[in-house]
ZAMARGU-4260 file (C-alpha; in steps of 0.2 Angstrom, whole numbers, plus 5000, padded with zeros to 4 digits):
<rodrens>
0) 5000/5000/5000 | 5009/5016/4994 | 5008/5034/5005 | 5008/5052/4998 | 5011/5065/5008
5) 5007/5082/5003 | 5011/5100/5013 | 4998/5112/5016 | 5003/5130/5015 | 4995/5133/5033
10) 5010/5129/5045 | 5011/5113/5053 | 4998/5103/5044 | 5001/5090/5032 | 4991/5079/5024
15) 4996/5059/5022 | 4983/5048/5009 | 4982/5032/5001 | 4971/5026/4989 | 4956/5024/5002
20) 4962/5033/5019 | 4967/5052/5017 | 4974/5060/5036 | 4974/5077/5041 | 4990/5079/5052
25) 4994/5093/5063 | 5008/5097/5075 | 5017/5109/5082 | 5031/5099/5080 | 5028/5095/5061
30) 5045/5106/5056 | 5056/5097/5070 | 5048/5083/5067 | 5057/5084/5047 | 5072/5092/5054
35) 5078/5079/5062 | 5074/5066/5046 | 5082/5078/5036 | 5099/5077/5048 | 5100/5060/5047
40) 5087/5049/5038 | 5089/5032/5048 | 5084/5038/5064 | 5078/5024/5073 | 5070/5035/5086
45) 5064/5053/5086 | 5068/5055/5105 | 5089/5051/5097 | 5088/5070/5090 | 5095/5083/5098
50) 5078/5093/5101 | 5069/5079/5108 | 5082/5075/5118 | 5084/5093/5124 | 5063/5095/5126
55) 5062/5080/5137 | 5076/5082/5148 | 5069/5099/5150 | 5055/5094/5157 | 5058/5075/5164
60) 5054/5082/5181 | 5036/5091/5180 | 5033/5073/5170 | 5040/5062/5185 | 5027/5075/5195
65) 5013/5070/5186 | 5016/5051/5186 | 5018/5052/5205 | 5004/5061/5209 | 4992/5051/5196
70) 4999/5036/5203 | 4995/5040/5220 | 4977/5046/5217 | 4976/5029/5206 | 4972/5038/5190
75) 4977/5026/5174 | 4988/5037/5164 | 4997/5025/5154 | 5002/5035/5138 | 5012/5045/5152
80) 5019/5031/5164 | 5024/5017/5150 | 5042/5016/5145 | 5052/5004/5135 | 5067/4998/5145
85) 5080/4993/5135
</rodrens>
């Protein structure tokens, strides 16, 4: 099944179509999103780029807050508390 991806001139979206399934894709992190594919076209993970790396160790520890404090109230938040350990 082939992909087409075409840029919109509003900033930040893109849409991504096949021959039955058309997205709309929006982010505000669209242009660091290429930016990092453009440096170096095998990255394996997004979070190996320099700005990824720099956001989230920026703000690991209001993240670790918000696990901790979910946890404790025994709110699931697992998009925010699930890690891949290597």
């Amino acid at each position: 099944m082939a992909w087409w991806l075409y840029h919109s001139k509003v900033k930040g979206v893109i849409f991504l179509s096949n021959e039955s399934i058309n997205f709309l894709l929006y982010s505000v992190f669209l242009g660091n999103i290429k930016s990092a594919y453009d440096k170096k076209e095998s990255l394996e993970n997004l979070l190996l780029d320099e700005f990824f790396t720099d956001a989230i160790n920026k703000c690991q520890v209001g993240w670790r807050k918000v696990v901790a404090t979910a946890t404790v109230y025994g709110i699931p938040i697992p998009c925010l508390s699930t890690g891949k350990i290597s």
